[in-house]
N, C-alpha and C positions, 0 to 999 in steps of 0.2 A: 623479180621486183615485188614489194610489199604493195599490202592493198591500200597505202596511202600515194600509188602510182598516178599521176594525170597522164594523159598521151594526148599529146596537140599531134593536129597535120596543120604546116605554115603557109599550105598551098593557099595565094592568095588572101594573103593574108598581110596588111600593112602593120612593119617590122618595129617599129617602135610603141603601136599599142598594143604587140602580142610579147612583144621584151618587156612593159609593165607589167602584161598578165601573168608572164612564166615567174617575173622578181617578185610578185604579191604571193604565189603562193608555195614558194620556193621557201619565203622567208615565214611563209604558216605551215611548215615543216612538211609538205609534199615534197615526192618525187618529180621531178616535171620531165619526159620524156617530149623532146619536138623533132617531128620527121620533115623531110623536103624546105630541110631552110633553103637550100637556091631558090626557091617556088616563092620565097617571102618578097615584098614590095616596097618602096619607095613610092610616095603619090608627090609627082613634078615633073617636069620637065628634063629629058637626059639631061641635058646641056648641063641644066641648074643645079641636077641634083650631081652629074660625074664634077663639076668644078669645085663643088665641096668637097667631098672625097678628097681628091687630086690636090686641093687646097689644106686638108690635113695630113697628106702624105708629105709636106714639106717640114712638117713639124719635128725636128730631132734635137736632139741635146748638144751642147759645145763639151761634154767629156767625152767618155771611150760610147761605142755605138753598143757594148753591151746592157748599158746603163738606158739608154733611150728606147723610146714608144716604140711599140711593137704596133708594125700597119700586119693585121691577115690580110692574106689574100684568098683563103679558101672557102666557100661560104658558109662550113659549119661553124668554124672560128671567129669568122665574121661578125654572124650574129648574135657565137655567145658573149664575145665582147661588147654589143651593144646588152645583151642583158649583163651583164658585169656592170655597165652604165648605170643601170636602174637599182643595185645593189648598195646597202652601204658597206662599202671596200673594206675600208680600215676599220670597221668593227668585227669582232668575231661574227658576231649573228649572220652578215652579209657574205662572211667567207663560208661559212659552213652551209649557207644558205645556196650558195653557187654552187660547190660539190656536191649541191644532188640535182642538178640541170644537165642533161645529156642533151647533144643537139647533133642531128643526123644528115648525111647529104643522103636523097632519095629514103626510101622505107626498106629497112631493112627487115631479113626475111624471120627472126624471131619475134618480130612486132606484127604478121602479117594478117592473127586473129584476133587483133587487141580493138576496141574501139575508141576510137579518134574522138577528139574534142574540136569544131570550130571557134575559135573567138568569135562571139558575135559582136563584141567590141571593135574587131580588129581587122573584117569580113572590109574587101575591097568594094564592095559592090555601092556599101554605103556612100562612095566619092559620087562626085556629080556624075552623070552622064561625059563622056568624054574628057574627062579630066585626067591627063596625061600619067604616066607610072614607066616604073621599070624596076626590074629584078633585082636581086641581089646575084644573082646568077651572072648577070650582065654588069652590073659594075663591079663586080670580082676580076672578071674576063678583062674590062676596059683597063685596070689598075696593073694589069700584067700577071693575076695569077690562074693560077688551074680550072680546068675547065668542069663543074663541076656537075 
């Protein structure tokens, strides 16, 4: 990896402000390496947040099913497609901005000297005291994919 590398751990870490973190600097031409997306978070209620999910898994197309939304079920896929969200798609800048986001389930053992970045944007702890959460891990799992 070039020394324009970041290395996130997404341990605890809520999945939607570390998906703008990795598309801001993704698209200022960093590398963004992210470990332990299963360990990334959802801040709600299972109920609320799996009936969402479950509620876009209905979402497909009336032509062939090759043409229709692609649901991952796996969670590193999972959440590069939510950073794909924060991307602008149909521009180059945003495709090429993606192709340098790797996103890892657990920490793999060529990363095991590198030092890790917390979002401090993104850091669960900042939720209220007892304010419900749940994994990507776990609504992978509830969605019927691999266990990850």
């Amino acid at each position: 990896m070039s020394e324009k590398t970041i290395f996130i751990d997404a341990d605890n870490a809520i999945l939607g402000r570390l998906a703008s973190y990795v598309a801001k600097n993704a698209l200022n031409g960093y590398n963004v390496v992210v470990v332990n997306a299963e360990k990334a978070i959802f801040s709600g209620t299972k109920e609320g947040v799996l009936a969402e999910v479950k509620n876009k898994l209905k979402t497909h197309t009336l032509g062939t099913p090759n043409k229709g939304p692609v649901h991952y079920r796996r969670p590193d896929n999972y959440v590069r497609r939510v950073v794909r969200g924060m991307l602008p798609w149909r521009k180059t800048k945003g495709r090429e901005a993606f192709k340098r986001v790797k996103i890892y389930i657990g920490e793999p053992t060529e990363f095991e000297k590198k030092n890790f970045v917390k979002v401090t944007d993104a850091d669960a702890s900042r939720l209220q005291v007892g304010c419900p959460k749940i994994t990507v891990k776990n609504i992978v799992k509830e969605i019927g994919g691999v266990k990850g």
